[in-house]
C-alpha positions in Angstrom: 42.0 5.8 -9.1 43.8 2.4 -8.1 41.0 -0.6 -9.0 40.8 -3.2 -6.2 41.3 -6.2 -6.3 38.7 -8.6 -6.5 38.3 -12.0 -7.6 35.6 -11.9 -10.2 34.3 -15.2 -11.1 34.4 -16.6 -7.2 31.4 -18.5 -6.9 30.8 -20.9 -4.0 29.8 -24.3 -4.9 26.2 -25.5 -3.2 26.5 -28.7 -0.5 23.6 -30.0 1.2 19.9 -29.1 1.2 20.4 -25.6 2.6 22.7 -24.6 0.0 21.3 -25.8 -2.7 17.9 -23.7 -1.3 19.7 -20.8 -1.1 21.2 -20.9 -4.6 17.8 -21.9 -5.6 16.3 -18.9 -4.0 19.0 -16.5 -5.4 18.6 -17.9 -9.5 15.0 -16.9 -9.3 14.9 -13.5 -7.8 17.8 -12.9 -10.3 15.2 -13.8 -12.8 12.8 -11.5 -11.5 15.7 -8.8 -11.4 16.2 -9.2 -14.7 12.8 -9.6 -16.5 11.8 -6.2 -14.7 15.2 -4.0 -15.2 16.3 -5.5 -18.1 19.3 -3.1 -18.8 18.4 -0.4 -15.8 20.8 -1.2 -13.9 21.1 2.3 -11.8 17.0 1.4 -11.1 17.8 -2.4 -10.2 20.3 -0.9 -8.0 18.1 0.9 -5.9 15.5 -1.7 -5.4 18.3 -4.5 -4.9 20.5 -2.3 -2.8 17.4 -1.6 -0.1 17.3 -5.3 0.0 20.5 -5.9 0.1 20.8 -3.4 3.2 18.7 -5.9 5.2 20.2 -9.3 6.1 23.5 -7.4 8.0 21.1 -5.9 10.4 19.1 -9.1 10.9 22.2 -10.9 11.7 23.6 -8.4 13.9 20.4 -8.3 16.1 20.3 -11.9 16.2 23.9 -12.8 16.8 23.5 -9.7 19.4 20.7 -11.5 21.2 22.0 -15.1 21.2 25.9 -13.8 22.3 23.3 -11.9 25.7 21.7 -15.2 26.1 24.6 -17.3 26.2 26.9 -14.5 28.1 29.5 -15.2 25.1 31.7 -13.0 23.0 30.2 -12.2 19.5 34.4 -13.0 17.9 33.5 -9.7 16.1 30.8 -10.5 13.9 28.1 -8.1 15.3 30.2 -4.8 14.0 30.8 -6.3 10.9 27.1 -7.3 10.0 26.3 -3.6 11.1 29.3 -2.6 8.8 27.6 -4.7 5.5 23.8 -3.2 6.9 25.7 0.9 6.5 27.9 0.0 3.0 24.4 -1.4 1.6 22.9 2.1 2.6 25.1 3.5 1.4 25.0 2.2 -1.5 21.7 2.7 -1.8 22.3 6.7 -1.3 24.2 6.8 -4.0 22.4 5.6 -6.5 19.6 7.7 -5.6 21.5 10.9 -6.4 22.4 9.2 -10.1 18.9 6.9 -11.3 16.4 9.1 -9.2 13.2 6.5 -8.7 9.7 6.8 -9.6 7.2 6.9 -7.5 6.2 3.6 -8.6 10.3 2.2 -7.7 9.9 3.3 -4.4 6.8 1.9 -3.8 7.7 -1.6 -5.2 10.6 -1.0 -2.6 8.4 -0.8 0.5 6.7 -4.1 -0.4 9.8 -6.1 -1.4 11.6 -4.8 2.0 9.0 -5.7 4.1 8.5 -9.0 2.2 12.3 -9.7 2.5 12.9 -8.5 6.2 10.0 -10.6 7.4 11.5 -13.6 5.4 14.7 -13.2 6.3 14.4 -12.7 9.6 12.2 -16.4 9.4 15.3 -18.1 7.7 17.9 -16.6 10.1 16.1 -18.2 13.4 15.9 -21.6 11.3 19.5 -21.7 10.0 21.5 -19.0 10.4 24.1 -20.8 8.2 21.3 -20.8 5.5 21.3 -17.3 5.9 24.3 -16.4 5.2 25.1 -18.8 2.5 21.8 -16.8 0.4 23.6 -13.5 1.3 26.9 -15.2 -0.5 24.9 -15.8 -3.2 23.3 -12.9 -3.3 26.2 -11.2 -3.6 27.6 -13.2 -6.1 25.1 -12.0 -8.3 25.4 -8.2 -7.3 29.2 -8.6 -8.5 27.9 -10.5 -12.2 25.6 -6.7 -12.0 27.9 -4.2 -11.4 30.3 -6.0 -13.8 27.6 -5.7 -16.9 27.1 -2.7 -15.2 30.6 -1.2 -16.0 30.7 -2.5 -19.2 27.3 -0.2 -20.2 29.7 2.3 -19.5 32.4 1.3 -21.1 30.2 0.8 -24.3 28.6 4.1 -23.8 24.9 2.6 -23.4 24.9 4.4 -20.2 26.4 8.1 -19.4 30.1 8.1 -17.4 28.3 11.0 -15.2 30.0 12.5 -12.6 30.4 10.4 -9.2 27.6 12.1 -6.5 29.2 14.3 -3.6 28.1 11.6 -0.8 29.8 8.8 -2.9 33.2 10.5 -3.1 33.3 11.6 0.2 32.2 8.2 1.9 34.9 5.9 -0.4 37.2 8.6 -0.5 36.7 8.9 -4.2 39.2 11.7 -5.9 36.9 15.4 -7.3 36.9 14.4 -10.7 35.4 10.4 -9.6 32.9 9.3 -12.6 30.2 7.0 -12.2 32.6 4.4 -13.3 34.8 4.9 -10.9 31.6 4.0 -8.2 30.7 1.1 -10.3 33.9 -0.7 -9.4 34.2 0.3 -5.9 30.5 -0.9 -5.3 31.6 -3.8 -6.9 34.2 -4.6 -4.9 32.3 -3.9 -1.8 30.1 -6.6 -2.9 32.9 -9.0 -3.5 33.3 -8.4 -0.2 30.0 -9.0 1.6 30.3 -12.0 -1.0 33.6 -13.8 0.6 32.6 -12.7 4.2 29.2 -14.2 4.3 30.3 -17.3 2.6 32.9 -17.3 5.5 30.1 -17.2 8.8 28.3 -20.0 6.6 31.3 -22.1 7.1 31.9 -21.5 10.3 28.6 -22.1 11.4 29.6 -25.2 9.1 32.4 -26.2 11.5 35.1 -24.3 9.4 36.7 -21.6 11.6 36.6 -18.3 9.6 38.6 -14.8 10.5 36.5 -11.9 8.7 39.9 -9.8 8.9 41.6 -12.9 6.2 39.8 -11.4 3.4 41.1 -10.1 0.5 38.9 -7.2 -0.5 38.6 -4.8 2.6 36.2 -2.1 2.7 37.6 1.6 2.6 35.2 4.1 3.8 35.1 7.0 5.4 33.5 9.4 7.9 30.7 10.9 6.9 31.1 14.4 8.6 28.1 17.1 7.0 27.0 14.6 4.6 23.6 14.2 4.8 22.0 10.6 5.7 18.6 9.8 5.5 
């Protein structure tokens, strides 16, 4: 399998008071991620990715209601929030079929969603820049995960199991995909959410951004008799 390309260490330096909140924001539920997983990173995955599956939607209902008010053109940023919301389910899925959560996971899932959604949704109405500049974050950190992540693996702390069906048919993963193999393609999805919410903060900033510029694209595929729930 060919490993994307993706700029590792890009990190977005904070300016002004609502960047500097979100990094804020981000640092301390990073904390929280890592004082309760620790090294469990398939079971951080879940909870994170559910989260994570959150703020696309948000935005594309909001930028969908505010392009009806103003009888404008959305320049394309509606389908690719709902495209972020899927991946991060998708996501999700996958690493339901490799960490299986406790009951106790999923219920700590229910409460941090709601929490989050409720939040989010708050933040998004006062600064939609805001927004999107704790997403970048956010995913800033998701790519520092998945690359500790890999190198688990690659140390043999955690088993190279074999990719799940639903993850090899929605990237297009080869038959004999390993977990590795989802790691980095996760991981480069990520980068991806990373460099295109940075880019709506800016423009929103006054800096003109073209989603289709970036360098990591995402490379999914249908989902015909896969199972989505």
């Amino acid at each position: 399998m060919t490993t994307p390309d993706v700029d590792l260490p890009l990190h977005h330096p904070a300016h002004g008071l609502g960047d500097r909140f979100a990094l804020a924001v981000t640092k301390v539920l990073r904390w929280g991620a890592d004082t309760f997983f620790a090294k469990r990173y398939g079971n951080r995955a879940i909870v994170l990715e559910t989260v994570a599956a959150v703020p696309g939607m948000v935005g594309a209902t909001l930028q969908h209601l505010k392009c009806l008010r103003r009888m404008q053109d959305d320049r394309g940023w509606i389908r690719t929030l709902m495209d972020e919301a899927e991946n991060e389910r998708m996501h999700l899925m996958t690493f339901i079929a490799i960490a299986k959560p406790s009951w106790f996971e999923r219920l700590v899932v229910l409460g941090v969603q709601w929490v989050f959604y409720l939040g989010f949704f708050g933040l998004y109405l006062l600064s939609a820049r805001t927004a999107h500049r704790l997403v970048g974050y956010f995913e800033e950190e998701a790519v520092v995960s998945y690359t500790r992540y890999l190198a688990e693996i690659d140390a043999g702390h955690t088993p190279n199991v074999p990719a799940p069906e639903i993850a090899k048919k929605y990237w297009g993963l080869p038959d004999d995909a390993t977990l590795r193999d989802v790691v980095i393609t996760i991981r480069a999805d990520e980068a991806h959410h990373r460099d295109m919410n940075h880019g709506f903060a800016g423009d929103l900033a006054g800096q003109p951004f073209d989603p289709a510029s970036l360098r990591v694209a995402p490379h999914h595929q249908p989902l015909e008799g896969v199972v989505r729930s």
